[in-house]
Biopython code that builds the backbone (N, CA, C, O; Angstrom):
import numpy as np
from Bio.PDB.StructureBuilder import StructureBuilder

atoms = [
    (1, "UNK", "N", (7.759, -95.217, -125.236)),
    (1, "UNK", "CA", (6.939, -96.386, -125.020)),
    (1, "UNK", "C", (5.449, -96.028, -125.026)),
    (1, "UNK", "O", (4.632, -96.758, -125.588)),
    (2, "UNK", "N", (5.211, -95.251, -124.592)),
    (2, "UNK", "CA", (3.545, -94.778, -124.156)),
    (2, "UNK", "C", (3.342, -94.408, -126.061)),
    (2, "UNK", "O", (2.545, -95.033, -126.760)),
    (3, "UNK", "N", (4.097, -93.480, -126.498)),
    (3, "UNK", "CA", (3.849, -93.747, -127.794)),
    (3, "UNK", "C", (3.432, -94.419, -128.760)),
    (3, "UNK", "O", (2.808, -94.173, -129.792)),
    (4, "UNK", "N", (3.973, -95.523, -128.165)),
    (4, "UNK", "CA", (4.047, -96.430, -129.147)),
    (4, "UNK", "C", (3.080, -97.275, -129.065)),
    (4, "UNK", "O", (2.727, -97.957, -130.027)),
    (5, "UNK", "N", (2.502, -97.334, -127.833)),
    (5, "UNK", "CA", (1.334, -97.928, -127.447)),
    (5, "UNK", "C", (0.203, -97.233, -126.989)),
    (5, "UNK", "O", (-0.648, -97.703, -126.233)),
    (6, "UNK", "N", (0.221, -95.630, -127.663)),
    (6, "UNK", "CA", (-0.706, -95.033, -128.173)),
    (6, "UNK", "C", (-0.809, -95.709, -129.779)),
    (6, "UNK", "O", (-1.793, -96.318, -130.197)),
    (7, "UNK", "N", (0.184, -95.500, -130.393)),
    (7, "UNK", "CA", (-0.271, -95.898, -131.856)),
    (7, "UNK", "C", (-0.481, -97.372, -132.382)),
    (7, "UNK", "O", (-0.627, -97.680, -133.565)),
    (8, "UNK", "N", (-0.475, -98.083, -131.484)),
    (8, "UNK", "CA", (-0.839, -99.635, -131.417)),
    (8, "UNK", "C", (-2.767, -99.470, -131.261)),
    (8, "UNK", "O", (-3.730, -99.822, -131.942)),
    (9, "UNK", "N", (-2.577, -98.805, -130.088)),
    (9, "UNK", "CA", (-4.388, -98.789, -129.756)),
    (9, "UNK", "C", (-5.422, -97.493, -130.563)),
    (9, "UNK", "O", (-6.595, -97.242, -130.286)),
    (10, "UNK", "N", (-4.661, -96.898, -131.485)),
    (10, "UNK", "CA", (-5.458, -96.121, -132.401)),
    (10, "UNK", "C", (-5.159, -97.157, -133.616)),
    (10, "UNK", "O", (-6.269, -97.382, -134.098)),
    (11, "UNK", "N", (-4.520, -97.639, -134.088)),
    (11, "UNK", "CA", (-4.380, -98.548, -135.068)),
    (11, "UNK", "C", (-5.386, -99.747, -135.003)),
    (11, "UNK", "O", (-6.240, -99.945, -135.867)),
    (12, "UNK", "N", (-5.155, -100.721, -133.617)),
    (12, "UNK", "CA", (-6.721, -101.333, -133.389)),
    (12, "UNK", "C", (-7.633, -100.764, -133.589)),
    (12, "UNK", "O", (-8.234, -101.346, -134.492)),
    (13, "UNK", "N", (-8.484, -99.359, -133.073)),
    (13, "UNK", "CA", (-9.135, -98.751, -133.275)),
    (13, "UNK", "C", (-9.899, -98.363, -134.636)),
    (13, "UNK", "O", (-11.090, -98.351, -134.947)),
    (14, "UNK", "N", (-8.752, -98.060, -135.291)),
    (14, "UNK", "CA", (-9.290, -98.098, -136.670)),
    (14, "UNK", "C", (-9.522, -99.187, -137.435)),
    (14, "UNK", "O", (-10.345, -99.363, -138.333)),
    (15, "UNK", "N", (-8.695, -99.900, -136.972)),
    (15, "UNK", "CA", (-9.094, -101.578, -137.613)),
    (15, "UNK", "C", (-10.297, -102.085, -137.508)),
    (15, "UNK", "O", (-10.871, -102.665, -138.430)),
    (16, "UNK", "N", (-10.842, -101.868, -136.168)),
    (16, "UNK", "CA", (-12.245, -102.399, -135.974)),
    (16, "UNK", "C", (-13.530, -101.566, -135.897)),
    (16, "UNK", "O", (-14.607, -101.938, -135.430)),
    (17, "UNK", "N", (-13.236, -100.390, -136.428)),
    (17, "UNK", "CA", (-14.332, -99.337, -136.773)),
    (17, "UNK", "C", (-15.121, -100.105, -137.350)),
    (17, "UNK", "O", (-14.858, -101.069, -138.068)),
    (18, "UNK", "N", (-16.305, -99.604, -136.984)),
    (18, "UNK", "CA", (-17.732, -100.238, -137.413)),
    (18, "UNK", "C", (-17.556, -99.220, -139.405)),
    (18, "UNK", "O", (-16.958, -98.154, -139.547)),
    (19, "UNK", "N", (-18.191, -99.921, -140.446)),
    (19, "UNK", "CA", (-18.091, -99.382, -141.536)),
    (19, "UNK", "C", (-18.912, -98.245, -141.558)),
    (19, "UNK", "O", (-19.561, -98.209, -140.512)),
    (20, "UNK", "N", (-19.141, -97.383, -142.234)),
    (20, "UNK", "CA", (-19.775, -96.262, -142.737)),
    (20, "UNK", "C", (-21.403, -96.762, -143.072)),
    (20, "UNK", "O", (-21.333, -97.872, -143.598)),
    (21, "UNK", "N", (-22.788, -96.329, -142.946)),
    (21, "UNK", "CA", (-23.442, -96.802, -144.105)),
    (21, "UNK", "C", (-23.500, -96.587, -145.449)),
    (21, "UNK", "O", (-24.285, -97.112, -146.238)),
    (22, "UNK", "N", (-22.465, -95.631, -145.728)),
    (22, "UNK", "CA", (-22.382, -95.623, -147.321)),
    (22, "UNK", "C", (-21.622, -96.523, -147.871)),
    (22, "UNK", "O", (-22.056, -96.919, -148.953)),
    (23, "UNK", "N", (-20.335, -97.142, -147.412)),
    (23, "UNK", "CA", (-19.920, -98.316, -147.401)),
    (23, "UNK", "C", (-20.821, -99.395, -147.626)),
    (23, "UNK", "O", (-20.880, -100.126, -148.614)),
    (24, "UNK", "N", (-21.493, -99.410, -146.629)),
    (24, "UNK", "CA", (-22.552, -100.841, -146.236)),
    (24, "UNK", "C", (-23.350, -100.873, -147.457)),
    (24, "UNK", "O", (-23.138, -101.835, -148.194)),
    (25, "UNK", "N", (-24.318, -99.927, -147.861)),
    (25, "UNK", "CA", (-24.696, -99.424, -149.381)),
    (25, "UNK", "C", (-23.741, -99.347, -150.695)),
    (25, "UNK", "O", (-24.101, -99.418, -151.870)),
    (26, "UNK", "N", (-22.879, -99.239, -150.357)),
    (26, "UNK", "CA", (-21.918, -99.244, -151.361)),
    (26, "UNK", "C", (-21.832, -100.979, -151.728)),
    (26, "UNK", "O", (-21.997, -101.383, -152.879)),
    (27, "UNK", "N", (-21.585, -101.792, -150.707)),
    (27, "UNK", "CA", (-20.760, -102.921, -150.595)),
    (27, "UNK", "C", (-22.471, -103.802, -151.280)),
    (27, "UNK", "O", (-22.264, -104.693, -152.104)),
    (28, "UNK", "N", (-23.702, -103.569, -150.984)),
    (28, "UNK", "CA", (-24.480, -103.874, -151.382)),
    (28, "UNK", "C", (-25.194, -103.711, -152.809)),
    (28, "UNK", "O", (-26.139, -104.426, -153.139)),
    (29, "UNK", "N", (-24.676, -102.743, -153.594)),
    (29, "UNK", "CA", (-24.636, -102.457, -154.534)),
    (29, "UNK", "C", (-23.696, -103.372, -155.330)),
    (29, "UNK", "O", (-24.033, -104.104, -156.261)),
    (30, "UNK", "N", (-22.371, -103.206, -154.781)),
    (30, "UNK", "CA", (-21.596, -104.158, -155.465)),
    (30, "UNK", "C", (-22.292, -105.710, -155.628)),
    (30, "UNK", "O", (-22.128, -106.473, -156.580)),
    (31, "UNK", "N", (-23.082, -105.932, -154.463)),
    (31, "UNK", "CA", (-22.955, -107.844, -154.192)),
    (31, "UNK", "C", (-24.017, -108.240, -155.823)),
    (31, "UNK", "O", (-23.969, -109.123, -156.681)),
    (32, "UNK", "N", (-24.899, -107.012, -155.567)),
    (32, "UNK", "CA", (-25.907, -107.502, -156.913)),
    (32, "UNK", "C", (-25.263, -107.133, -157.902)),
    (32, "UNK", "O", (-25.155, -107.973, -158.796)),
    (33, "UNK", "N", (-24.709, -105.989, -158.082)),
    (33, "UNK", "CA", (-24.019, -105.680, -159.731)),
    (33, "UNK", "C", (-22.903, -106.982, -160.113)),
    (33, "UNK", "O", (-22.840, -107.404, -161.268)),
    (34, "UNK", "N", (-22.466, -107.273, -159.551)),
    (34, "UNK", "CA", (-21.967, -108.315, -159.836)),
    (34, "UNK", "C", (-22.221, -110.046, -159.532)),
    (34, "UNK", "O", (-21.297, -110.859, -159.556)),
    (35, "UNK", "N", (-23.121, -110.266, -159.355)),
    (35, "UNK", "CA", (-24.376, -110.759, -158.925)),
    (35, "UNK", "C", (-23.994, -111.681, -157.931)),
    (35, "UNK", "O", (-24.801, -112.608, -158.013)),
    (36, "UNK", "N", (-23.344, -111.862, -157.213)),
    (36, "UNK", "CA", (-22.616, -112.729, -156.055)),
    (36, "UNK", "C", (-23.935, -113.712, -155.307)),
    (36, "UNK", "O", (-23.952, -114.839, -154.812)),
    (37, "UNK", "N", (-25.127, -112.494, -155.546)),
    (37, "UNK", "CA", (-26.331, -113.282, -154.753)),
    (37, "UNK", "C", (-26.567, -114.114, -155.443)),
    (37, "UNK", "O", (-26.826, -115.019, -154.649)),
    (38, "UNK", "N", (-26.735, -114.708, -156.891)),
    (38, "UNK", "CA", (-26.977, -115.550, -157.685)),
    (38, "UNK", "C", (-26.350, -116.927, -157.487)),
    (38, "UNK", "O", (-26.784, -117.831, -158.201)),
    (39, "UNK", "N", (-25.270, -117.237, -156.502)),
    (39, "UNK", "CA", (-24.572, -118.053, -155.941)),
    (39, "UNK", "C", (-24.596, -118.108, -154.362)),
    (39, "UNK", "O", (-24.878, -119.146, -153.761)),
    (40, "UNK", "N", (-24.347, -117.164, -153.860)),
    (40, "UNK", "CA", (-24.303, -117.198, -152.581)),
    (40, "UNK", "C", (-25.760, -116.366, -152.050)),
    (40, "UNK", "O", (-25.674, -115.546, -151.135)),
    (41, "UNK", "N", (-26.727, -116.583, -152.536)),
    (41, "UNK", "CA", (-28.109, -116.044, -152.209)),
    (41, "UNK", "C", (-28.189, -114.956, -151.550)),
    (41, "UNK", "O", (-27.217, -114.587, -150.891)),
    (42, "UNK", "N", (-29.331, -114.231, -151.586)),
    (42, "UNK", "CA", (-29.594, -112.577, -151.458)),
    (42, "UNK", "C", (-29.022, -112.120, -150.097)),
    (42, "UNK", "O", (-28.611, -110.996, -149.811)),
    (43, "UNK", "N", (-29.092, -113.470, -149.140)),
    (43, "UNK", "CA", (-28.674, -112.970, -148.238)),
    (43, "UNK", "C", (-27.284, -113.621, -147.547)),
    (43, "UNK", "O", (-27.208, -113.788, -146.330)),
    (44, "UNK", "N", (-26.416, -113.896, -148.284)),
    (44, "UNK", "CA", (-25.078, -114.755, -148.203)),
    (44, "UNK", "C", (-24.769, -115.593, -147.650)),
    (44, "UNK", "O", (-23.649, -116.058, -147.435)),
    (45, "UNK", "N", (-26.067, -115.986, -147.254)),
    (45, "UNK", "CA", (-25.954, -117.034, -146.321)),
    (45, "UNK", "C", (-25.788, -118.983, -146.987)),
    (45, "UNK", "O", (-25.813, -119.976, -146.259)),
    (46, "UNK", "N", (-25.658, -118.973, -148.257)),
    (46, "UNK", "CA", (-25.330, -120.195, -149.239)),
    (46, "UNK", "C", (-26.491, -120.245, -149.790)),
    (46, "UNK", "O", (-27.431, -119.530, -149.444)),
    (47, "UNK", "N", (-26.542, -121.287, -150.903)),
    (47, "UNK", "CA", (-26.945, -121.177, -152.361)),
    (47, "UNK", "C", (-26.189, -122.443, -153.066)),
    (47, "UNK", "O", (-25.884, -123.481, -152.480)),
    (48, "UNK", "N", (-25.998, -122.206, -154.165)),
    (48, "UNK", "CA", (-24.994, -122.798, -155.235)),
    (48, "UNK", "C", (-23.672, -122.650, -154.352)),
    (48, "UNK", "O", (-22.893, -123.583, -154.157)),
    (49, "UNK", "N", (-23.507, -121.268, -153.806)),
    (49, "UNK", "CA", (-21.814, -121.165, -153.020)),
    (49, "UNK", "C", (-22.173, -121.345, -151.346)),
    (49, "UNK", "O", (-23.211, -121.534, -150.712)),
    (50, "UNK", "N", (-21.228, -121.235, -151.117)),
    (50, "UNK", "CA", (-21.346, -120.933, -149.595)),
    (50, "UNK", "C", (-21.694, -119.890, -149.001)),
    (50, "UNK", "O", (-21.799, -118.828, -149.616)),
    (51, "UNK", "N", (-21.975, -120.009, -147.492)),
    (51, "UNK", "CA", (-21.961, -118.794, -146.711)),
    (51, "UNK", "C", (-21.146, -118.011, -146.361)),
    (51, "UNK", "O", (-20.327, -118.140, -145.451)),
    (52, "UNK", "N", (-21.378, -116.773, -147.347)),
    (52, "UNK", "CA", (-19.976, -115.723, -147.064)),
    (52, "UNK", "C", (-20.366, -114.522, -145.863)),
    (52, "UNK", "O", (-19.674, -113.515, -145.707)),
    (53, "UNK", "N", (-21.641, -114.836, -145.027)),
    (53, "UNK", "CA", (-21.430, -113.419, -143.839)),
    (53, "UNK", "C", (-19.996, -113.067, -143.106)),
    (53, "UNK", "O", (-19.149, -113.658, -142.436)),
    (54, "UNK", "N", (-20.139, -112.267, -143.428)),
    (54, "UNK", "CA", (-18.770, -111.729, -142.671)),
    (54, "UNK", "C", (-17.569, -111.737, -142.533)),
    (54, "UNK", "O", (-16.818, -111.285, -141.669)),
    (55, "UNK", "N", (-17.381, -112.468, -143.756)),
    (55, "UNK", "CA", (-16.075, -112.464, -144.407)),
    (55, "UNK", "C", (-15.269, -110.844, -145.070)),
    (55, "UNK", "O", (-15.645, -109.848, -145.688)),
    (56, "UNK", "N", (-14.253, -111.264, -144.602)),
    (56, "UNK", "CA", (-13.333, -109.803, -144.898)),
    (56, "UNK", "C", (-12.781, -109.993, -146.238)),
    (56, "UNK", "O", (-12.710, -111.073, -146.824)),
    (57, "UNK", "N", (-12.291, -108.547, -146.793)),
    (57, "UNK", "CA", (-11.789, -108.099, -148.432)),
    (57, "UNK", "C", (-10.747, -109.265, -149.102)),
    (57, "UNK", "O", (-10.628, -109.637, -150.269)),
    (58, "UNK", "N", (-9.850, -109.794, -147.515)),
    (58, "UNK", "CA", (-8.931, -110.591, -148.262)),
    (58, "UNK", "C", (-9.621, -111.985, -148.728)),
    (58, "UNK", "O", (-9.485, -112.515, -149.830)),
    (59, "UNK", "N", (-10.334, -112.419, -147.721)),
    (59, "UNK", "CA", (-11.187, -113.982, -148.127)),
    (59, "UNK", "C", (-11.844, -113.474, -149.439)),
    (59, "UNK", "O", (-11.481, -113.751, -150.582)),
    (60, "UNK", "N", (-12.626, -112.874, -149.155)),
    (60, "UNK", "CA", (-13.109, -112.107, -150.931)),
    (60, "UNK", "C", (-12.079, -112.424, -151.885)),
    (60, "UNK", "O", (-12.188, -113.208, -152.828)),
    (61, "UNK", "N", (-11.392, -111.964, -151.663)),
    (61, "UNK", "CA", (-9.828, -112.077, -152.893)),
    (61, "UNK", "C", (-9.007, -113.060, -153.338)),
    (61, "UNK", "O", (-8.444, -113.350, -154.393)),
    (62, "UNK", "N", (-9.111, -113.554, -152.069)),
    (62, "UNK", "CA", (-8.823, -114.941, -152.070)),
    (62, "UNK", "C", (-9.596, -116.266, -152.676)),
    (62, "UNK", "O", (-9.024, -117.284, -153.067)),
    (63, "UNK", "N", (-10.584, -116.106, -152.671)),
    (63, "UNK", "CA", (-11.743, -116.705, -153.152)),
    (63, "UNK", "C", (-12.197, -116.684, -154.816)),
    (63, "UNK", "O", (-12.462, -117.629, -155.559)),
    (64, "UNK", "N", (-12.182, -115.722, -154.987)),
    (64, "UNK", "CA", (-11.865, -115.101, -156.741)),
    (64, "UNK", "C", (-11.129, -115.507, -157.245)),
    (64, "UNK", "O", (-11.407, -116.423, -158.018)),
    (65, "UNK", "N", (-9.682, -115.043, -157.097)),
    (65, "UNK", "CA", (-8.744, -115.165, -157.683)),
    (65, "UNK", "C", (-7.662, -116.837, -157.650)),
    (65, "UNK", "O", (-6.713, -117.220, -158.333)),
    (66, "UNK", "N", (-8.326, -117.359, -156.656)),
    (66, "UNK", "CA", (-8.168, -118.796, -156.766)),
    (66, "UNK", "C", (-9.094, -119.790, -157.935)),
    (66, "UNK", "O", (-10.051, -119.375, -158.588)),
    (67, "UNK", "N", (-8.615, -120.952, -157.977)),
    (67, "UNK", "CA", (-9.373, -121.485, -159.033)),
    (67, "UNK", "C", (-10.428, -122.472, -158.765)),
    (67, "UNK", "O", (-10.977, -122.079, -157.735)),
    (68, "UNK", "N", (-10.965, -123.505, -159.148)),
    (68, "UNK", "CA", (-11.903, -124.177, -158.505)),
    (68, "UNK", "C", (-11.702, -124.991, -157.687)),
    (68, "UNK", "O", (-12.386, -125.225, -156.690)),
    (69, "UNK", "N", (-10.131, -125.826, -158.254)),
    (69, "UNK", "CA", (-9.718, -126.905, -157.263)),
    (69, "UNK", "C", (-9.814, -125.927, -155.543)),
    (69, "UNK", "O", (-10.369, -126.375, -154.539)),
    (70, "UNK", "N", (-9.256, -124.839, -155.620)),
    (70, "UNK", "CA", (-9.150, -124.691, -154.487)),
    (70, "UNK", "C", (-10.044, -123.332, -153.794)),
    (70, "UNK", "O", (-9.892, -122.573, -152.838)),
    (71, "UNK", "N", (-10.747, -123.472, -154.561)),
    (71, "UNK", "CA", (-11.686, -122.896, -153.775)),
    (71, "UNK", "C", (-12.471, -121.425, -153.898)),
    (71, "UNK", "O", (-13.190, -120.846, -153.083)),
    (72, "UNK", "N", (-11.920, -120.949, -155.633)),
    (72, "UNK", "CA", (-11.951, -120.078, -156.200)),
    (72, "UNK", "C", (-13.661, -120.180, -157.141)),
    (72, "UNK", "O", (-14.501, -121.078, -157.170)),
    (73, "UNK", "N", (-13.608, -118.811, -157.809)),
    (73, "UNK", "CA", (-15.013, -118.830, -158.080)),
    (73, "UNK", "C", (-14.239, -118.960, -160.083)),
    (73, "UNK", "O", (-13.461, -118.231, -160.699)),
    (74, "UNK", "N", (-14.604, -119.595, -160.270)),
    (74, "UNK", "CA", (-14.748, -119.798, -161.968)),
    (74, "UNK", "C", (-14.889, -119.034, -162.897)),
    (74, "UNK", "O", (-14.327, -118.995, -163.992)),
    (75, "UNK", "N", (-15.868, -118.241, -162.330)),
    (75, "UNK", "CA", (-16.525, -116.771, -163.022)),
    (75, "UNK", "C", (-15.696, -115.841, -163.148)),
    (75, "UNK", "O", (-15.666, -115.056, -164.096)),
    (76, "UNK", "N", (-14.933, -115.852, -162.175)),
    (76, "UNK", "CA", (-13.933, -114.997, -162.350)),
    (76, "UNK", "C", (-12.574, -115.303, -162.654)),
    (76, "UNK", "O", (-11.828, -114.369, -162.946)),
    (77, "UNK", "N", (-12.086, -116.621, -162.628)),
    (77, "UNK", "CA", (-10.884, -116.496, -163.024)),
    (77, "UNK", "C", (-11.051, -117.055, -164.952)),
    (77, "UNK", "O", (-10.096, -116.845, -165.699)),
    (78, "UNK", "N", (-12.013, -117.558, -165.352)),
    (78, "UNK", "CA", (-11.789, -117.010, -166.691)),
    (78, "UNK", "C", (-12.363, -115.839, -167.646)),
    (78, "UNK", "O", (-12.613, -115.773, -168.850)),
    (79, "UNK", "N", (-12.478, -114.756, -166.323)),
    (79, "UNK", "CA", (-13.226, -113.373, -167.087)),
    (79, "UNK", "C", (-11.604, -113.017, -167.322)),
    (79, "UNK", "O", (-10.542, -113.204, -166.729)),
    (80, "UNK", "N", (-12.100, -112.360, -168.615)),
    (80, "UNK", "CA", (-11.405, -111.775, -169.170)),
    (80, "UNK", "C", (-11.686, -109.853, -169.164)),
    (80, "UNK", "O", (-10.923, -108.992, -169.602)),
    (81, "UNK", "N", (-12.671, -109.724, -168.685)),
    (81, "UNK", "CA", (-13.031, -108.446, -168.842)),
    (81, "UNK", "C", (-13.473, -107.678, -167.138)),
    (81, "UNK", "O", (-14.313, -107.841, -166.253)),
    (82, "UNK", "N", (-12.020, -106.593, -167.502)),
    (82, "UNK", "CA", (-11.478, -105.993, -165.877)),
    (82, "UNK", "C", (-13.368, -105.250, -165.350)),
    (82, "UNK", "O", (-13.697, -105.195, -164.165)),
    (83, "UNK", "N", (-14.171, -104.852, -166.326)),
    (83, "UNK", "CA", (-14.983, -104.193, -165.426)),
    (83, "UNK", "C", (-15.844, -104.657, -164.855)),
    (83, "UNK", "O", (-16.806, -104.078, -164.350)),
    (84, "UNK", "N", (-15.521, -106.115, -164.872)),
    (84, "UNK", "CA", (-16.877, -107.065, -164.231)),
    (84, "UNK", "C", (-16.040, -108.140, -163.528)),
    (84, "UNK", "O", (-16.386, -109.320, -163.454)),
    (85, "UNK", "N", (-14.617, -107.503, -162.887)),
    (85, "UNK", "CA", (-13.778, -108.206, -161.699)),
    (85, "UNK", "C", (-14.009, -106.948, -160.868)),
    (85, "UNK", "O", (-13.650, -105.817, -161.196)),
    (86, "UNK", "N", (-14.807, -107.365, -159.484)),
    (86, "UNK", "CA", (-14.633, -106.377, -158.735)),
    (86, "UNK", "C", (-13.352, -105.869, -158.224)),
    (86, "UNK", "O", (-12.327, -106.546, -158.138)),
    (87, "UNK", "N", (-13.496, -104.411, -157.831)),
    (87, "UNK", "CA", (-11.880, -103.968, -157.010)),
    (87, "UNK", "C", (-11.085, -103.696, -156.051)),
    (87, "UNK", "O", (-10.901, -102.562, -156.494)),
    (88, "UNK", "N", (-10.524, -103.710, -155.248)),
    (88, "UNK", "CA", (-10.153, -103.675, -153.839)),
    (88, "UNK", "C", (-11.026, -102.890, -153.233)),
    (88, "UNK", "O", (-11.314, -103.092, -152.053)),
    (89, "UNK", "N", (-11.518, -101.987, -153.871)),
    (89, "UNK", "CA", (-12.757, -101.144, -153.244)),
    (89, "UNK", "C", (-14.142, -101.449, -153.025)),
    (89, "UNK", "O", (-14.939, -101.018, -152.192)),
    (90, "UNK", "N", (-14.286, -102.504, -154.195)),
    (90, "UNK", "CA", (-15.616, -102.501, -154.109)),
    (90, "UNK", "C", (-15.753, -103.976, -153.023)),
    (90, "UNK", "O", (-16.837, -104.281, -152.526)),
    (91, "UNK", "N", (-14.040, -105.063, -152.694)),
    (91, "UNK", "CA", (-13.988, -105.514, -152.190)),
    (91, "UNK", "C", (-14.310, -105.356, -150.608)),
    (91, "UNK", "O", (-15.063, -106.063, -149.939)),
    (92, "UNK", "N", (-13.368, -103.993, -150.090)),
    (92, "UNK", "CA", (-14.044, -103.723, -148.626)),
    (92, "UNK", "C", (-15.320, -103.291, -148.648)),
    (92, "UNK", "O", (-15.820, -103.085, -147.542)),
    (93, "UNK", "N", (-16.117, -103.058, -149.787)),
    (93, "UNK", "CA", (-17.145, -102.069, -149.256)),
    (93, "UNK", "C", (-17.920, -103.798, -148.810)),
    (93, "UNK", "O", (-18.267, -104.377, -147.780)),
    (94, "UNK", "N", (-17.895, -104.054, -150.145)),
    (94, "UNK", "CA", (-18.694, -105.693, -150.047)),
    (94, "UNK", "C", (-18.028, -106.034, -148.625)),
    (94, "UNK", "O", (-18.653, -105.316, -147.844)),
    (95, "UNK", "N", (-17.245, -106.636, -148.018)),
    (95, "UNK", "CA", (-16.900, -106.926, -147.042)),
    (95, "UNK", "C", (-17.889, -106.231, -145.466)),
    (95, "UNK", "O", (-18.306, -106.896, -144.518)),
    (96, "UNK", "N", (-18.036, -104.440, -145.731)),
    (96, "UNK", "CA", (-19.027, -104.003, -145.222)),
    (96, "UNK", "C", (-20.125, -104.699, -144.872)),
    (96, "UNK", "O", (-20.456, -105.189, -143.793)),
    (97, "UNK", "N", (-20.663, -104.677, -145.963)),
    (97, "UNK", "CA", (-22.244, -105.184, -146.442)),
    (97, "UNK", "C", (-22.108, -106.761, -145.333)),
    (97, "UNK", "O", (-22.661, -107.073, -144.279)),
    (98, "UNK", "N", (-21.153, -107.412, -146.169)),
    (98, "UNK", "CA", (-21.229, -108.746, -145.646)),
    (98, "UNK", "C", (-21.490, -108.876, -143.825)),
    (98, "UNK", "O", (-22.084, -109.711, -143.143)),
    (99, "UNK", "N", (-20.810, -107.748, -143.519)),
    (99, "UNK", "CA", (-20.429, -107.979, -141.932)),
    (99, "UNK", "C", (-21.773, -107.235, -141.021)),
    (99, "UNK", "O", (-21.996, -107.334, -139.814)),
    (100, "UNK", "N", (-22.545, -106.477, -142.063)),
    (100, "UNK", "CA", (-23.910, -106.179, -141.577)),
    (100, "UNK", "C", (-24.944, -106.746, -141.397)),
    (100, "UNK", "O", (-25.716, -106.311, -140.543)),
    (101, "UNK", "N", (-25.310, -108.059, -142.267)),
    (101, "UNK", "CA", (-26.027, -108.670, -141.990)),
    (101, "UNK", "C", (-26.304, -109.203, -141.213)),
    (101, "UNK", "O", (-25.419, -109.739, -140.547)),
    (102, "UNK", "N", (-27.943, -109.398, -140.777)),
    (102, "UNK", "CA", (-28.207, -109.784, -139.854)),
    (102, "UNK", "C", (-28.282, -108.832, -138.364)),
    (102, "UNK", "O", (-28.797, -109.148, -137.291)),
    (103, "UNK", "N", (-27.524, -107.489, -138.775)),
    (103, "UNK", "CA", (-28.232, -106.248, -138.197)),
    (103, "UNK", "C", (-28.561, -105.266, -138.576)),
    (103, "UNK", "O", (-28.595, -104.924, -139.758)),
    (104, "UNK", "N", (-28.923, -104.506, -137.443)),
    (104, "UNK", "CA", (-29.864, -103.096, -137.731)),
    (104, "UNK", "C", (-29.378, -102.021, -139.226)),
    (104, "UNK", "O", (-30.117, -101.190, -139.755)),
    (105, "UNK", "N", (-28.112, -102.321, -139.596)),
    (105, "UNK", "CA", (-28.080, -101.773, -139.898)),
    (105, "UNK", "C", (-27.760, -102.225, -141.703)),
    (105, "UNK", "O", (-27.377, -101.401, -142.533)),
    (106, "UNK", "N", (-28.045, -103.795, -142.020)),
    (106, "UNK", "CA", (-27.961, -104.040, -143.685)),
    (106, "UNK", "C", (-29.010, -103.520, -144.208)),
    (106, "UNK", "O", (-30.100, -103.276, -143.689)),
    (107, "UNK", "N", (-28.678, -103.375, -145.150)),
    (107, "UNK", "CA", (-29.865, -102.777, -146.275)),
    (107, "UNK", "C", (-30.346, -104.098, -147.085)),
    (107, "UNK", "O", (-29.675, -105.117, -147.248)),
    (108, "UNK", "N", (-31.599, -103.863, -147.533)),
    (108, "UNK", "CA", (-32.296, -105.420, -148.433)),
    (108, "UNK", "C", (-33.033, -105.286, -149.350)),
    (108, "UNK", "O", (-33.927, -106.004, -149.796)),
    (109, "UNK", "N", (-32.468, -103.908, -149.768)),
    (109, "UNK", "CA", (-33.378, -103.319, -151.532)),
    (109, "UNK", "C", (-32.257, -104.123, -152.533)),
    (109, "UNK", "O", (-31.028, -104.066, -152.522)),
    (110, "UNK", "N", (-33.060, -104.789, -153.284)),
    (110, "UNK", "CA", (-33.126, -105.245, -154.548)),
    (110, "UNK", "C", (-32.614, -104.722, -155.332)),
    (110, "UNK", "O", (-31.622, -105.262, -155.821)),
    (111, "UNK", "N", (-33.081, -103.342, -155.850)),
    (111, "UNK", "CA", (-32.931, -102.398, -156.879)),
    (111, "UNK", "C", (-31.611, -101.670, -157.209)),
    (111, "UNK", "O", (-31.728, -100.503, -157.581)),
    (112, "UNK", "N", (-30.238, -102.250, -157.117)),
    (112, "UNK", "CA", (-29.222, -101.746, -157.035)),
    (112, "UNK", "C", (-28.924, -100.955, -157.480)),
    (112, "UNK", "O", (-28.140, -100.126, -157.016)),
    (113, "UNK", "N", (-29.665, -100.928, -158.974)),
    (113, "UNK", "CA", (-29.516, -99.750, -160.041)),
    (113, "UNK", "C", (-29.544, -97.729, -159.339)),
    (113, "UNK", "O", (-28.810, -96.742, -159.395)),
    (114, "UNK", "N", (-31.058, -98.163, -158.680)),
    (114, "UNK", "CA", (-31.152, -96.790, -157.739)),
    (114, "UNK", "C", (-30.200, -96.293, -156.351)),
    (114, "UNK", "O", (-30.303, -95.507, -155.409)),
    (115, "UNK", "N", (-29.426, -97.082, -156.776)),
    (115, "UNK", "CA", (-28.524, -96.777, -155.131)),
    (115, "UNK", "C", (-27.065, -95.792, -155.351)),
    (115, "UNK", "O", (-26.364, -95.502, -154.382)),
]
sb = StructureBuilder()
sb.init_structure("model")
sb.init_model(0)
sb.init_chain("A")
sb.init_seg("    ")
for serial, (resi, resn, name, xyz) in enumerate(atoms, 1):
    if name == "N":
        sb.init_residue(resn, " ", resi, " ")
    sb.init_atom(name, np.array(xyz, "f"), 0.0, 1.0, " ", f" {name:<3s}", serial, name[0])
structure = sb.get_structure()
């Protein structure tokens, strides 16, 4: 029993680890390379789309890969071309990014290219 509820509370634990900042940089890199800010503005807070702060990898995914009726992004469900659908990776990192804003610790360079 104690076991088991050791590995319950290291499992929370890791669940709610604060991200990496290379993550957070990572996930920010992604939002412009694929230009997400162009809809949901530089700082995700809505635009053309909504406000995505702090939304996690699956709402991300969910959101994409749905269609317009319900709530999906367009852009992506008639791309046809895999290197400009982001990937489960670049999904959590973005998810990162997203969940930083608004503290100490998002990044707000522009220049994605240099990152």
């Amino acid at each position: 029993m104690r076991f088991r509820n050791f590995l319950v509370a290291l499992t929370l634990a890791w669940a709610i680890a604060p991200a990496s900042a290379a993550d957070i940089t990572k996930g920010r890199v992604a939002w412009m390379k694929f230009n997400c800010n162009g809809c949901h503005g530089g700082n995700a807070k809505g635009g053309m789309g909504p406000n995505i702060v702090g939304k996690d990898a699956h709402d991300l995914s969910t959101a994409i890969s749905g269609d317009k009726t319900s709530g999906g992004m367009i852009n992506y469900t008639k791309n046809t071309n895999p290197a400009s659908i982001p990937t489960s990776t670049d999904l959590d990192n973005m998810s990162a990014y997203l969940k930083s804003i608004d503290t100490a610790s998002e990044p707000k360079w522009v220049d994605w290219w240099n990152h």
